[in-house]
C-alpha positions in Angstrom: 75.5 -170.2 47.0 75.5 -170.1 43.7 76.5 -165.8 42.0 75.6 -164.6 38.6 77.5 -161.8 37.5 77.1 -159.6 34.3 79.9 -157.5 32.9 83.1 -159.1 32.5 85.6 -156.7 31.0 88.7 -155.2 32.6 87.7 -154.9 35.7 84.8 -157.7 36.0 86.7 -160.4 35.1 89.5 -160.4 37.5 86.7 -160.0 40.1 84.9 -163.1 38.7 87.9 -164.8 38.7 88.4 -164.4 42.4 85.2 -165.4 43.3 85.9 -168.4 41.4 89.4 -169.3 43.2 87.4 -168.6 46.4 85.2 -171.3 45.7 82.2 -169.8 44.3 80.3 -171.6 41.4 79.5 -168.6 38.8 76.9 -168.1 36.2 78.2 -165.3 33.6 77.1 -163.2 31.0 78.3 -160.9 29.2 76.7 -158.8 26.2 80.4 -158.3 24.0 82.9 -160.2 26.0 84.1 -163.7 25.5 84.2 -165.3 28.5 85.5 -169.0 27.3 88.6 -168.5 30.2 86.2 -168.2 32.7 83.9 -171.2 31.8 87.6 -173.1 31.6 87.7 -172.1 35.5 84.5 -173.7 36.1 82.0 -171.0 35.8 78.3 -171.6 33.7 77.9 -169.4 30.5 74.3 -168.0 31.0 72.6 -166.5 27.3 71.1 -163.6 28.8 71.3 -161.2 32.1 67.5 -163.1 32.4 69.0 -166.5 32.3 71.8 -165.8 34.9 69.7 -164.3 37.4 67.0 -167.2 37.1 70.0 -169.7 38.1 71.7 -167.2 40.7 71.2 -166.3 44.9 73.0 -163.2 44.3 73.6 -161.4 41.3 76.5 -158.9 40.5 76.8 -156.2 37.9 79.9 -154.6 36.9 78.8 -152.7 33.9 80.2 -149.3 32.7 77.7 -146.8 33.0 74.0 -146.1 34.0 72.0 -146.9 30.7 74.3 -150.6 30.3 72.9 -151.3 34.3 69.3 -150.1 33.2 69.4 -152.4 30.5 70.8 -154.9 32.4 68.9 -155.2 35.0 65.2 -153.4 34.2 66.0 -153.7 30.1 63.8 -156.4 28.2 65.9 -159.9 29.1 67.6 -158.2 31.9 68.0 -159.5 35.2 64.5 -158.5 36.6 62.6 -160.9 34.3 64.9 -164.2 36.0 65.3 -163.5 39.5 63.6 -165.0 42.1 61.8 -163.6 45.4 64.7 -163.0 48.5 67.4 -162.9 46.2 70.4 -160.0 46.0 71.4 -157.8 43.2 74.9 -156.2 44.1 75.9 -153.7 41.1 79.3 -152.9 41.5 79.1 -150.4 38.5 80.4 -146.7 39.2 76.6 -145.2 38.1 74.8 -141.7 39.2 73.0 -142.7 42.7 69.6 -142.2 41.2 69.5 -144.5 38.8 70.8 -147.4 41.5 67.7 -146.0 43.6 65.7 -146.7 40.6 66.3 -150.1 40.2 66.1 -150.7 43.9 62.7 -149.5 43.7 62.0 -151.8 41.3 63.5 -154.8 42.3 61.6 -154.4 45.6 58.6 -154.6 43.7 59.7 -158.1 42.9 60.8 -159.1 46.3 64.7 -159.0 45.5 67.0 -157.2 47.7 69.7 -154.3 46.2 72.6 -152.6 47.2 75.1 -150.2 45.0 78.7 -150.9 45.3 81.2 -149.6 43.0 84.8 -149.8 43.9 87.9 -147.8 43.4 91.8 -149.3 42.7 91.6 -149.9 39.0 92.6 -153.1 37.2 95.5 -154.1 39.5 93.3 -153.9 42.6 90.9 -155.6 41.4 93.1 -158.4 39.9 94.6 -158.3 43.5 91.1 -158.6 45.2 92.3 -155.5 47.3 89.3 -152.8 46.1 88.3 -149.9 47.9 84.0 -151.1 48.0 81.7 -148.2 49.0 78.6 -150.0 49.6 74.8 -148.5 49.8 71.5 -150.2 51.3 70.4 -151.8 54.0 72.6 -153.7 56.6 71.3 -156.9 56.9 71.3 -157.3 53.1 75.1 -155.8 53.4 76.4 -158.2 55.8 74.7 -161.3 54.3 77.0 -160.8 51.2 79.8 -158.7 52.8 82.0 -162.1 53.0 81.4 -162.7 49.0 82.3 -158.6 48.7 85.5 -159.4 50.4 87.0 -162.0 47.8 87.1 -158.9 45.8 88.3 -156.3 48.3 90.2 -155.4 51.2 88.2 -152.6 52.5 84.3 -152.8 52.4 82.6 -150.4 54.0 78.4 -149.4 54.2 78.1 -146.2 53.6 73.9 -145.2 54.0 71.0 -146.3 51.8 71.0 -147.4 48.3 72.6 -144.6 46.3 75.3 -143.6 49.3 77.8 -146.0 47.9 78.2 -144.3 44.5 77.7 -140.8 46.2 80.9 -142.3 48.1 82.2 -143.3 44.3 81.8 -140.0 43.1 83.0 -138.0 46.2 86.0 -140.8 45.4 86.4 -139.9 41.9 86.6 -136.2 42.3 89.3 -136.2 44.9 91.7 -138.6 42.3 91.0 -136.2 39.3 92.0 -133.1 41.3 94.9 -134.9 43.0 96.7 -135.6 40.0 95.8 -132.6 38.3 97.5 -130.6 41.3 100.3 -133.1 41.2 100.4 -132.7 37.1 100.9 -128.8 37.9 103.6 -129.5 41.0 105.7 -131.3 39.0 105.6 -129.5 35.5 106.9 -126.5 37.7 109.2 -128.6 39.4 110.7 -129.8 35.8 110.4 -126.3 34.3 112.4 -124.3 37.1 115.1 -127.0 36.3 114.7 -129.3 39.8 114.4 -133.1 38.8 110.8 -133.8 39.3 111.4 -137.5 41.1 113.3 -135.7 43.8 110.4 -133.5 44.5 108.5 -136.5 44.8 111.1 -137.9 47.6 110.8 -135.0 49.1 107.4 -134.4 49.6 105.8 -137.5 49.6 106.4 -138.2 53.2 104.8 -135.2 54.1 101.2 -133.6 54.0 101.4 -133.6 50.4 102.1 -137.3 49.9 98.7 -139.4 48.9 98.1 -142.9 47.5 96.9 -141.2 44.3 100.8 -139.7 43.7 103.0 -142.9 45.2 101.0 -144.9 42.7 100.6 -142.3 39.5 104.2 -140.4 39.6 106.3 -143.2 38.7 104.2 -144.0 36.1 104.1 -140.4 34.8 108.1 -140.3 34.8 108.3 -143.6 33.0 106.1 -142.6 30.4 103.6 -145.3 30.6 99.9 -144.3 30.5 99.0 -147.7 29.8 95.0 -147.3 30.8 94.9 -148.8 34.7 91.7 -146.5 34.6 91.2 -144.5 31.0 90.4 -140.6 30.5 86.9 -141.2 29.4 86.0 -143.5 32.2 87.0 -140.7 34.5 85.2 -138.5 32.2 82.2 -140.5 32.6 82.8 -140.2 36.5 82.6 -136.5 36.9 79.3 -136.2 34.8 78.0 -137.8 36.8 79.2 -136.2 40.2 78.4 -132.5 38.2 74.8 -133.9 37.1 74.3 -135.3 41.0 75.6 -131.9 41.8 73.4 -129.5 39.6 70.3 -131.7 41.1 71.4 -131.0 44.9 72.5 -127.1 43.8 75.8 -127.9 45.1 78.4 -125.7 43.1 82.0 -128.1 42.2 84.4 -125.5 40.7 87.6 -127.4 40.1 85.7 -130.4 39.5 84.0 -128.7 36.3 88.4 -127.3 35.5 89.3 -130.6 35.1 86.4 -132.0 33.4 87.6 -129.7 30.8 91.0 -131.4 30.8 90.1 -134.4 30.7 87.4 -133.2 27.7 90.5 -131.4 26.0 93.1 -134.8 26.6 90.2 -136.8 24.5 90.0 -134.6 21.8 94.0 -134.6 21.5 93.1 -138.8 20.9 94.2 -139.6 24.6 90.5 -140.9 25.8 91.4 -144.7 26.1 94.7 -143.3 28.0 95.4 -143.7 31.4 94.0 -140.9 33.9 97.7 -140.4 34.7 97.8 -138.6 31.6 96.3 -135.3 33.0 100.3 -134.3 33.1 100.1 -134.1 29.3 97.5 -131.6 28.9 100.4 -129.2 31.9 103.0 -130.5 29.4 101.7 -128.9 26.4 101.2 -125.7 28.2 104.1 -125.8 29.4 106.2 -127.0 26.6 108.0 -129.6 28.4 107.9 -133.3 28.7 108.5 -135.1 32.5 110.4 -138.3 32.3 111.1 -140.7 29.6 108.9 -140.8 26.3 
């Protein structure tokens, strides 16, 4: 079997790269990226999205939002003009459901099978191959590249019908923006009524309170480092889509929309290509106190 895939940047690459060391041969492409390391690996540099689905059995997107997977895919020399009849396009881009139902639509036209896949865990998961993959379309399509899906991840799971897997994404990417926002808050008052915030975190973390989102974010926060593992305006880029999908099912997200507004504001103050861990600033500055070492 032979697997194109489009989009190699932080979190594509490592992906490609495990799907190399698992054996796959690769076609890639990539519209900014140099991908010279991966063609050292073994993989075939393809000159267009076009060209790597014409050479490909299944094709994989990992693109960063909706209009780059429109373009890649349905855009003029996108995938839709190579691929052949019975082949699979997985796009593992975090996208608003409609447009994934859009180019499903399409690609049915043409005979090609589609699913929506996007992932959560960031750049060390996916270097790890251990992503979160919340996977929409139809089942037999699912578990005929499921084994491919789990070079990249440790949990794959079919959600529902094309579009469920980025509903799943967003649903995903609301509960890790409000988690750290509430853990931003916890700890600010923690540090401000003088108790050492990493002993709260001791404390609590075993309990209800404790989450995967605050064992892997506090430490970071405390050490300062909001080196980007997933940036502000990627998270930005999240939540409009989960408040546009929102506003089109008339389904009202309060504190989703509050920290949208943080994450706007954390931009503005130059913090966009920061990691989403960096919510604690923006309780910081109100607060007028700084958490950890800086």
């Amino acid at each position: 079997m032979i697997i194109g895939f489009i989009g190699l940047g932080i979190m594509g690459r490592p992906m490609a790269k495990n799907l190399i060391s698992a054996g796959y041969k690769l076609v890639v492409y990539d519209k900014y990226a140099r991908i010279d390391d991966l063609a050292a690996q073994g993989a075939e540099k393809a000159v267009s999205g076009r060209d790597a689905a014409a050479r490909s059995d299944v094709v994989i997107t990992m693109l960063p939002n909706s209009p780059h997977v429109k373009e890649a895919i349905l855009g003029s020399g996108g995938v839709i003009e190579g691929i052949r009849p019975g082949s699979t396009v997985v796009d593992m881009s975090s996208i608003a459901p409609a447009v994934s139902q859009e180019a499903a639509a399409a690609l049915k036209d043409k005979g090609v099978n589609f699913l929506d896949a996007p992932v959560s865990g960031g750049e060390p998961k996916a270097v790890d191959g251990t992503l979160a993959i919340m996977v929409g379309g139809d089942r037999e399509t699912f578990e005929s590249v499921k084994p491919i899906l789990e070079k990249m991840g440790s949990s794959v799971v079919l959600v529902g019908g094309v579009g469920a897997g980025n509903v799943a994404k967003l649903a995903n990417q609301v509960i890790v923006a409000l988690n750290i926002a509430a853990v931003s808050e916890a700890l600010v008052l923690a540090a401000k009524a003088g108790v050492e915030p990493l002993a709260v975190f001791e404390a609590v973390k075993g309990g209800l309170a404790g989450s995967t989102v605050m064992n892997a974010k506090v430490p970071l926060i405390l050490d300062g480092n909001f080196k980007p593992g997933f940036r502000i305006e990627l998270h930005i880029k999240d939540l409009q889509n989960a408040l546009d999908t929102a506003q089109h099912l008339g389904v009202p997200l309060p504190l989703t929309a509050e920290v949208m507004e943080i994450l706007q504001a954390l931009k503005v103050d130059g913090l966009g290509a920061s990691d989403h861990g960096a919510i604690v600033r923006y309780y910081e500055k109100l607060s007028k106190i700084e958490l950890g070492n800086r």
